[in-house]
N, C-alpha and C positions, 0 to 999 in steps of 0.2 A: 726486423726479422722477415724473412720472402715466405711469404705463403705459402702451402701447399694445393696443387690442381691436380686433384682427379683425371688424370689422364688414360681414355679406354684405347683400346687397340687403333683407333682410326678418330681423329678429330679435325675440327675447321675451328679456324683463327680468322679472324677479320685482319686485312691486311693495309694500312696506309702507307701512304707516300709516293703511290705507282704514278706517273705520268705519264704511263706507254707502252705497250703491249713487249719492249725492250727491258721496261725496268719490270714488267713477271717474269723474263727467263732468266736477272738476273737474280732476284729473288728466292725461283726456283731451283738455280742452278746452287747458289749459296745455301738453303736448307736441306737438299739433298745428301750436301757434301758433309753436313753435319753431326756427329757422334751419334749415332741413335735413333736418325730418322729411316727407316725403308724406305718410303717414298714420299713424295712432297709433288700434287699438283696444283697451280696455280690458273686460279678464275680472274684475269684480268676482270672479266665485264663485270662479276660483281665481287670483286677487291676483296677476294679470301683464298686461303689457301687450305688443303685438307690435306693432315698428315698422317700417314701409317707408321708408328712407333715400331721402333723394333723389343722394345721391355715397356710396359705400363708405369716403372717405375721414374721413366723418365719425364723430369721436370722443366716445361718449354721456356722458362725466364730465362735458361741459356740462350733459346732459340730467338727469343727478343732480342738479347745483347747479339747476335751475332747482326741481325737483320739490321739491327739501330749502327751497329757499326759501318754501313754500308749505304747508309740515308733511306732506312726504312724503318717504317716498327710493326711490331705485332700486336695484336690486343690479347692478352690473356687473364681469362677470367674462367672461372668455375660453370656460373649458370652463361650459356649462350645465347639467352635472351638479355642480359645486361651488357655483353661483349658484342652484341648486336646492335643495342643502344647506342653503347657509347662511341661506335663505327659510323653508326650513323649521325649521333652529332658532331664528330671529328669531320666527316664528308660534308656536310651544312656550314662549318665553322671556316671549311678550304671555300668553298662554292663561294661564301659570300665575298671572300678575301680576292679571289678569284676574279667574280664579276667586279670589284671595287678596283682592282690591279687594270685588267682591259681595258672599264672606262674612263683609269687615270690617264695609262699609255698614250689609247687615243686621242684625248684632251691638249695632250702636249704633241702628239706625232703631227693631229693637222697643220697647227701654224707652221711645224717646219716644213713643210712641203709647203706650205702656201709661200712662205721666204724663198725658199729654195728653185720653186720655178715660176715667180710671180716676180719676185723683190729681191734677186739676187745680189744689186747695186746699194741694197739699204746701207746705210752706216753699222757699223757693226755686226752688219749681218751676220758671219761665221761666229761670234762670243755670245749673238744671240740665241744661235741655233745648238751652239756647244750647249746651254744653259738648262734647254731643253732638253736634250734627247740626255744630258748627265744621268737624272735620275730615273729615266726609263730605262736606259742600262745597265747604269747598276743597283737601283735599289729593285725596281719591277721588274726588271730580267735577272736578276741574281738567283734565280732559280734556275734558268738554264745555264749559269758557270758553277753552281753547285751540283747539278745531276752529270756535267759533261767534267767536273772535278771526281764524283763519286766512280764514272766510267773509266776514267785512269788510271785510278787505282787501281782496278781491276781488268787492266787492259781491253776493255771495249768499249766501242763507240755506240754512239745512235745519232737522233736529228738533233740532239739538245746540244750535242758535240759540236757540231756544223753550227748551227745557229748563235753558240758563243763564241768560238772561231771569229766567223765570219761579221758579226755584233761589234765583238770585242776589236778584233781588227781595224774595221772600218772605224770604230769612234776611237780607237788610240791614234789611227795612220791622220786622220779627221783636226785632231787632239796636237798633232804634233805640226799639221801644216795651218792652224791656225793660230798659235804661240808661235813659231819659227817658219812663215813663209819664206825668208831669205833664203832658207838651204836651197829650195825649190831655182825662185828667179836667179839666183843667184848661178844656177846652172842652165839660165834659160829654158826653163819651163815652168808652166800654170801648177799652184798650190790648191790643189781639188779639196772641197773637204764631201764628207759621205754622212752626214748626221742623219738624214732624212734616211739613208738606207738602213743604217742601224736602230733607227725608231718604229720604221715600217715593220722590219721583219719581226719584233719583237710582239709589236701590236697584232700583227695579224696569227703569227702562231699561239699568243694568248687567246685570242676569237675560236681558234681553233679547239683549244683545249678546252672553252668554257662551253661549246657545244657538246664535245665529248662528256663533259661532266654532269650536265643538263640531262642526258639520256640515259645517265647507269645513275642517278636518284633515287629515283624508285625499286630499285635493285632488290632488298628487304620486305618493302611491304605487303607483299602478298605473305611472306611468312608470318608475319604480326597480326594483318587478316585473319588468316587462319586459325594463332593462337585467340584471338579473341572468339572466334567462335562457342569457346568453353568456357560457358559460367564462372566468374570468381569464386560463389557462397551455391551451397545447394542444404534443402530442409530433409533434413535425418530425422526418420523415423523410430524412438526410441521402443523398447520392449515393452512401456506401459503405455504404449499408443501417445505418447506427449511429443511436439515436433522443438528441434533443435537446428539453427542455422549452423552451420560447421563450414570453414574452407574447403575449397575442391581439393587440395593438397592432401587433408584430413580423410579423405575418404576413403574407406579400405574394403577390399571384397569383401561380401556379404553384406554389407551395411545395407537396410530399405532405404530409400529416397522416393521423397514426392515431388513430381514434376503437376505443375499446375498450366491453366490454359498461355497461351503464349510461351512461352518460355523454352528456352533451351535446353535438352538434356545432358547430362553433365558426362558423364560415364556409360561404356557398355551393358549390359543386363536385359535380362529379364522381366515383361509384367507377372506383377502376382496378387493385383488389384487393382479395379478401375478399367475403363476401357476409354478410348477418345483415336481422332486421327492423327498421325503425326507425318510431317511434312521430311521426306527422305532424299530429295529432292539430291541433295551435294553425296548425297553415296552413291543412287542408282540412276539418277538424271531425270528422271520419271517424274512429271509434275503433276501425277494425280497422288494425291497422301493416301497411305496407307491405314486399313482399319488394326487396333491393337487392343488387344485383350488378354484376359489370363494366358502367360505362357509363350507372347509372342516376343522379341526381339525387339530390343532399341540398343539408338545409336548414339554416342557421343557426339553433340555440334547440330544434331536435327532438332526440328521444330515443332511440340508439341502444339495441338490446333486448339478445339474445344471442348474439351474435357479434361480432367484430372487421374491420375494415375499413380498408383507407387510401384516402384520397381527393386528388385534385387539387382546389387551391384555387381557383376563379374574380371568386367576387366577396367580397370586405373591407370591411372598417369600414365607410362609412354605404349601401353597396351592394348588400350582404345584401336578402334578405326581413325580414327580424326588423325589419332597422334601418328599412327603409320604411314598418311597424308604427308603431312608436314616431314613427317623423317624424310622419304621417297622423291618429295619437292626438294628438300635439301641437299640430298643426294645428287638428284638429276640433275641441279646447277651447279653446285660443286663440283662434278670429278667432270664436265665437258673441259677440251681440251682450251686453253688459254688463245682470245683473241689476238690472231698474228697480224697486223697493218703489215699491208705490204710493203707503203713508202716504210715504215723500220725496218724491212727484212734488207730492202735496195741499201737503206743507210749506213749498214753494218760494212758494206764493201764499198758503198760512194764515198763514206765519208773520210776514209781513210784513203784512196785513189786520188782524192781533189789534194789532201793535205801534202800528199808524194808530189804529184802534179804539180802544186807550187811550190813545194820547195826545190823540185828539178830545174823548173824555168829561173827560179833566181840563180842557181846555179851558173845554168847554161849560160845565163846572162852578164852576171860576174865575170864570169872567166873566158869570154867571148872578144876580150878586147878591142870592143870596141870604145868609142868616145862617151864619157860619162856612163860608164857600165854601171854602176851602182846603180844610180839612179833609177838608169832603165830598169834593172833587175829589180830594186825597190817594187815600182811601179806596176810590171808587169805582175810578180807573183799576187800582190794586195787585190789586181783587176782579179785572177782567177778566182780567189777568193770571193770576189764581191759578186761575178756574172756567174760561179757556181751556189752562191746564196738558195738556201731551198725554200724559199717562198712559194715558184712554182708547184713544186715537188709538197710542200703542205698543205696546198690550198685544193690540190687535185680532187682527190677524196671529200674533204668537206664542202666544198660550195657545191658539187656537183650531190651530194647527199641531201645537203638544205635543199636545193631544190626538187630533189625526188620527194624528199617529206613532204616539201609545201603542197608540192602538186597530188600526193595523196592524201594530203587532208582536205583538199579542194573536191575532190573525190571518196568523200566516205573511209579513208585507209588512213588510221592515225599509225606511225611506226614509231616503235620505243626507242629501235637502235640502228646503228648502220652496218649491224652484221648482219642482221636479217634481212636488208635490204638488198645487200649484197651478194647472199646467198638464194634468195627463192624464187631465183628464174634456173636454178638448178634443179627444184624438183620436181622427182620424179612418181612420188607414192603421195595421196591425202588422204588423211585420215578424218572423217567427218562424225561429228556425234549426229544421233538423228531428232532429239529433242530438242525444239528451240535452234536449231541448225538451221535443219532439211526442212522441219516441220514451223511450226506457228511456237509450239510451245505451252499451249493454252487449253484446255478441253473444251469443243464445242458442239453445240445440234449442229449438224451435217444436214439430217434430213430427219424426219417426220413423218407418221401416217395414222390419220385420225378417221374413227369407225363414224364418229357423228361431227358434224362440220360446223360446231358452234362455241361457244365462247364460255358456258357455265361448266363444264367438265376442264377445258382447259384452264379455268379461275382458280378450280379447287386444287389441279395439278399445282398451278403456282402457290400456290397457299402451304399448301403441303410442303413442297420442296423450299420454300424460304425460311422456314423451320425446322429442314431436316440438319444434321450436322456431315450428311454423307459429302464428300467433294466433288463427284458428279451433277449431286445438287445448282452447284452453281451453276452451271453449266446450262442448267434447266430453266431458271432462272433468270438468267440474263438471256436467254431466246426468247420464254415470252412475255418479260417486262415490257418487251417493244408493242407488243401486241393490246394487254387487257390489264384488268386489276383484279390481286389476287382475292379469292374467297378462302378469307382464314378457319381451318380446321379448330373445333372445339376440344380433341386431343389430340394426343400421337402417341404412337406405340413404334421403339424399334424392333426389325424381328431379325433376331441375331443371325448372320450370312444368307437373310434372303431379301428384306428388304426395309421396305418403311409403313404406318397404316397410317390413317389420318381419318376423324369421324366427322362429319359435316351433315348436320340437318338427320343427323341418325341413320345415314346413312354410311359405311366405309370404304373406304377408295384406298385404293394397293398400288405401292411404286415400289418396284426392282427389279429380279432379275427372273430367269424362264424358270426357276427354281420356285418362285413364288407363284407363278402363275399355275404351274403345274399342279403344287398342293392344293389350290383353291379347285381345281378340276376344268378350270374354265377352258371352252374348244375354242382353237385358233384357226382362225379364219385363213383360208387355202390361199388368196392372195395375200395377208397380213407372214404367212409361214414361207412361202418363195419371196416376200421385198426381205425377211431376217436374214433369209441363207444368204444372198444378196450381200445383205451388209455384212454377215460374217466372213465372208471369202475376200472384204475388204478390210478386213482387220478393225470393224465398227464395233467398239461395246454399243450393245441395246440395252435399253431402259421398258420395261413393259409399267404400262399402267390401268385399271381395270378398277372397276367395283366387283362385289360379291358376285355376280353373278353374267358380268361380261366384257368381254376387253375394250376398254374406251381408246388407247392409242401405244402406237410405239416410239421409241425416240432412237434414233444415233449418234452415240457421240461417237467423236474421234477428234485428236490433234492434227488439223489440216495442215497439207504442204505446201510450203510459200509455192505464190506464182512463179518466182524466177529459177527456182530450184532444180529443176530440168533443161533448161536452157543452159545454164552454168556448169551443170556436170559434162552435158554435151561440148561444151568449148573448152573445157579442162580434159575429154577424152582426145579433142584435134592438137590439145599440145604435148600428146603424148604423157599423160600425166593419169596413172591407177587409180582411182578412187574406191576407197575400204568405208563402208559404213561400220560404224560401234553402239551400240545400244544396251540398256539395261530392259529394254521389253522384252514382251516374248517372241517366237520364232516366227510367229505369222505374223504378225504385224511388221517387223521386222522385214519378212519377207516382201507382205506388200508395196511399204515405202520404198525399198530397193527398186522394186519389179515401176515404182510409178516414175520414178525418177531417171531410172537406165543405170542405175549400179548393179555391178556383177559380182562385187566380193561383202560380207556383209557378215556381223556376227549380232549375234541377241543373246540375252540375258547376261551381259558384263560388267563385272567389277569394275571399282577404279583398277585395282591393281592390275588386273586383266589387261585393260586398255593401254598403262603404261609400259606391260610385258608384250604387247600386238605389236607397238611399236619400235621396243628393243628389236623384236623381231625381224622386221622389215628394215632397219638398220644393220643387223647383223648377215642380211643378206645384198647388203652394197646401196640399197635404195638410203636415196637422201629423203626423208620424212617431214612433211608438214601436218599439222593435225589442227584443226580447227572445231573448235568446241566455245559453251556459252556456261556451265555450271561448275559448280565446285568441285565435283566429280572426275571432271576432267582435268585438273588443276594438276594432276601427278604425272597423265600424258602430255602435257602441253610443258612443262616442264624436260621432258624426256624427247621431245620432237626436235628435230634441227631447226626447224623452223615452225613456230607455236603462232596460232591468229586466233583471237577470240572476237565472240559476235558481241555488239557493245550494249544489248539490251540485256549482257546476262550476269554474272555474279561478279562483283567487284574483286575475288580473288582470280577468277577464271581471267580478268581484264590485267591483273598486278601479273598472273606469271607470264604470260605471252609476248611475244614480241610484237607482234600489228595486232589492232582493234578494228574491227569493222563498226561503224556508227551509221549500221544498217541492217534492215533486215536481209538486204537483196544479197544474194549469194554470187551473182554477178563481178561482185567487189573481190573475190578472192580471184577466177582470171588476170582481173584487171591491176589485183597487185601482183601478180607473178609477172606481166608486160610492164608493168612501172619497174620492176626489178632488173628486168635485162635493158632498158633503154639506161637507167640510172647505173648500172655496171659499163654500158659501153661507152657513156661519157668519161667517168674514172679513168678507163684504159684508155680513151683518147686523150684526158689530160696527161697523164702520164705520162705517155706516149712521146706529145710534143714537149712536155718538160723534160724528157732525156734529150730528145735529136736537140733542143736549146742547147743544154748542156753541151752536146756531145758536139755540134758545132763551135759553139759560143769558149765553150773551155781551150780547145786550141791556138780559134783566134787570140783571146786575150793572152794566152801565154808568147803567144809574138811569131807564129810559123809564117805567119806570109810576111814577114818583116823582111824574108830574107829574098822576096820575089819583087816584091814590089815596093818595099820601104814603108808597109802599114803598120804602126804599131795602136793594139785601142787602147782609146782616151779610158780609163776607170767612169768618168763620168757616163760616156757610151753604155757600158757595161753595165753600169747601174737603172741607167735607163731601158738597156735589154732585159735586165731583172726585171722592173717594172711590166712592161709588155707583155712577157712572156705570161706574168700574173694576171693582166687583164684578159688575156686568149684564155687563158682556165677559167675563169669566171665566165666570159663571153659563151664558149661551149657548153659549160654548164645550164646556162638561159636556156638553151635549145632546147633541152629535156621540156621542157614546162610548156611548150608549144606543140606537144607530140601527140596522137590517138591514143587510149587504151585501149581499145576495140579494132 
């Protein structure tokens, strides 16, 4: 009996069996045309499709069967975290079959090439080389005569068409001159066999694909990141104050929940007891944690610090902040349009032009009357085939890609894919978060200014702040750890929104804010009140510290900004390239990093969602958008950007949605991947390039036009070997990349 699937107005199916940015528009084009569906886009890069129903009542196992009819399938399940699962072990299950198929291939393609132009005279040579290349052909290439069998049926081609063609061809024409060379001598002429070509091209377009495969992997796991962010179990607080573990599942508005130190918060709400800091860090970027007490706001997926807390539940399962993350990420890679390869867009009209092409010339040939016409006609179409083989034409793009990658990981710039690589010397807009970007990341003393110049008041300081729980604390802490050893306070008192006390020797010593110092009455010193304006106009929080009776010292902190950070922006302004700062601080600070760095567009206090809608934004005004971000926060923009770079010191989801990783702090690295992008695009276009003029030479000659001038007709062997070459010239140019400046 078929299940039923909750089907809402708009869903994603994990999609198998694609091997080509050809097999998603057939995909596409076959779910569109289907009973029921309004629209049907298809995510080549990560192998799903999202459908708009036209009635909710419609049941996708149709939509399987039609897909499976065509050599594809859908996954359909209820919960999308199990139809995500099992996506991704059906992709691990291909990968490894994948890599096991390459390195069978080329196991057996070497010797034939080593026979073929080493030891063509062996005994047996041609039954030997038949022996081999048999089950590269059709056991490990019967993939490309079943996807270029599934394009028939439906009247379109792609490479997979050509490459079984042209496979097929060569090891039957191969096949039939080494069981029956007499047909051959027997008309005075050489019995070519082609095994090595039909091994090669199979070998090397498997390398191809398993590169391909290698890079859309990790497709998922920033979304599984995500969901793990939220607790399995949280402790419920029952109405006779007794505590209950219950699933997160289980949780319903209004329910209390106690979150304890460490631990994650499950659900949106409310405090309504308890106070402690909680680390917000993937909502608002901001790496100083916030203070929380009765009445203030928590988030699902943040990090409670040191203390305990219960809170009221308000918003559950997909209502949360967290889960509108995840939806918004899901979205943003779902509905981008489907990765178009350009060699498939060429293929769609080569691959049918070559097939014309040879059959004209046998034609021509046949009915040419000349002496042993057949033959010639034989001969000649099989040559088109073999020197229009798109080995060239497959290897364009990849070898020229591996070495862009290699030469950015050599360089701090790890890239996921080769869309990205391919597109981010086109942009034109960057969008930069300013925490942990622009800045360090990290809250630190900047500067300092002590009323007495000794080491007993700065002891009790430390002593004090190693015990306090504020998160500026630390900050205090690690400055003058380097210096002295702390004198531990006998107690501590917090003073809610102003500061800290700490009693030492009976006497009391005050850390916070001008709030504190003010209550105490204590007068501030004329130079001590011109360095604070000083560092306020710098967007510095101060720390004041003071006993009873007079100010002992000030502090600054702030999130310093990397060294390279202005130098970077200035060479990303020379390439004509906007730079938008996005922030969750406030406007001055905000402002100042802008003002140190030389950015002119800049926004503060922003949501995730914010951020993702900045960049629709700048999208919907023509600009191709990269956004460059390090936290969790950014994980819905980075998502939404054409082009997504995260810095690698920062959240392993902000690292899974992106396309490059910086595994650096230097901000330098993103110029230098925008120059790695256009050297690595212009090599592509130069392979491709001369893999057409080959062709576009090469295909005439072999069909026989200068036969008629000069009496040239090419040998198949020739042609094979022009295949060859032409593959090495793509690979050779590709090298050149890897020798190039970023700078």
């Amino acid at each position: 009996m078929q299940k039923t699937i909750n089907t809402s107005k708009v869903k994603t199916f994990p999609v198998t069996g694609m091997s080509c940015a050809a097999c998603a528009t057939s995909v596409e084009k076959a779910l569109n045309a289907a009973n029921g569906v309004s629209k049907a886009e298809v995510n080549y890069a990560n192998a799903s499709v999202q459908i708009e129903f036209d009635t909710p009542d419609l049941q996708p196992f149709d939509l399987k069967a039609t897909l499976n009819g065509i050599g594809y399938d859908l996954i359909v399940e209820d919960d999308e975290d199990v139809a995500m699962e099992e996506a991704e072990q059906q992709h691990s299950r291909e990968f490894k079959k994948l890599t096991r198929q390459t390195i069978g291939a080329a196991a057996l393609t070497v010797p034939i090439m080593v026979i073929s132009m080493l030891f063509p005279e062996l005994p047996y040579a041609n039954w030997i080389m038949m022996a081999l290349a048999l089950p590269v052909v059709s056991l490990i290439g019967r993939r490309f005569f079943k996807s270029a069998y599934n394009q028939l049926k439906h009247r379109t081609t792609n490479m997979d068409t050509l490459v079984a063609l042209s496979t097929g061809i060569a090891f039957l024409f191969s096949f039939f001159n080494t069981v029956y060379p007499q047909f051959w001598i027997s008309r005075g002429l050489e019995a070519h066999v082609y095994y090595e070509a039909s091994a090669a091209i199979i070998t090397f377009i498997l390398l191809g694909k398993l590169l391909e495969e290698k890079a859309k992997s990790n497709t998922s796991s920033a979304l599984k990141k995500l969901m793990g962010l939220q607790p399995k179990h949280v402790i419920r607080v029952i109405e006779n104050g007794d505590e209950e573990k219950i699933a997160i599942k289980d949780v319903q508005v209004g329910d209390t929940l106690l979150v304890k130190p460490g631990e994650r918060i499950p659900v949106d709400g409310m405090v309504i007891k308890g106070e402690s800091y909680v680390d917000e860090s993937m909502i608002s970027g901001e790496p100083i944690p916030l203070q929380k007490d009765k009445g203030a706001p928590v988030y699902a997926g943040t990090i409670n610090q040191k203390g305990s807390f219960q809170f009221k539940a308000e918003k559950v399962g997909g209502e949360t902040v967290l889960a509108l993350i995840i939806k918004m990420v899901k979205q943003a890679q779902g509905t981008k349009a489907p990765v178009q390869n350009l060699v498939d867009k060429v293929a769609a009209v080569f691959v049918p032009t070559v097939l014309i092409i040879s059959v004209i010339t046998f034609l021509v040939w046949y009915f040419s009357g000349a002496d042993q016409a057949f033959s010639h006609a034989l001969l000649a179409a099989v040559t088109v085939l073999v020197i229009a083989c798109p080995c060239a034409l497959g290897l364009a793009t990849p070898t020229a890609i591996m070495v862009g990658v290699g030469k950015g990981a050599e360089n701090n710039i790890l890239v996921k894919d080769a869309e990205s690589l391919e597109r981010a010397h086109l942009v034109n807009a960057l969008v930069v978060d300013k925490t942990g970007t622009i800045t360090e990341g990290t809250p630190q003393v900047v500067e300092s200014k002590w009323m007495k110049d000794d080491n007993a008041s700065k002891s009790v300081l430390l002593g004090i702040e190693s015990q306090s729980g504020h998160p500026l604390a630390d900050a205090i802490v690690s400055s003058l750890n380097k210096e002295i050893k702390a004198i531990q306070p006998s107690s501590i008192e917090n003073i809610p929104g102003r500061g800290i006390v700490g009693m030492v020797n009976g006497i009391s010593y005050y850390v916070g804010s001008s709030a504190l110092i003010h209550d105490l009455t204590i007068k501030m010193p004329e130079e001590i009140d011109t360095k604070v304006k000083e560092w306020e106009q710098k967007a510095y929080t101060v720390v004041y510290y003071s006993n009873t009776n007079e100010l002992l010292g000030v502090l600054a902190i702030s999130d310093p900004i990397k060294e390279t950070s202005k130098r970077a922006i200035e060479n990303l302004k020379q390439k004509n390239i906007e730079v938008y700062m996005l922030t969750g601080d406030n406007e001055q600070t905000a402002r100042a990093v802008a003002g140190s760095v030389g950015i002119n567009h800049f926004m503060s206090q922003v949501m995730p969602s914010d951020k993702a809608e900045f960049v629709k934004k700048l999208q919907s005004d023509g600009k191709l958008v990269a956004m460059v971000g390090d936290g969790i926060n950014d994980a819905e923009a980075l998502a939404q950007a054409d082009i997504s770079i995260a810095m690698g010191k920062g959240s392993d989801i902000a690292i899974d949605v992106a396309k490059m990783t910086l595994i650096t702090s230097d901000l330098m690295a993103i110029p230098k991947a925008f120059t790695l992008s256009k050297q690595t695009v212009n090599a592509v276009k130069q392979n491709l390039f001369w893999a057409f003029v080959y062709n576009l030479i090469g295909i005439p000659i072999a069909a026989g036009v200068l036969y008629a001038y000069n009496g040239f007709l090419l040998n198949p062997m020739i042609a094979a070997a022009a295949m060859a070459f032409s593959s090495v010239s793509v690979v050779l140019n590709s090298l050149r990349v890897k020798w190039k400046s970023l700078i």
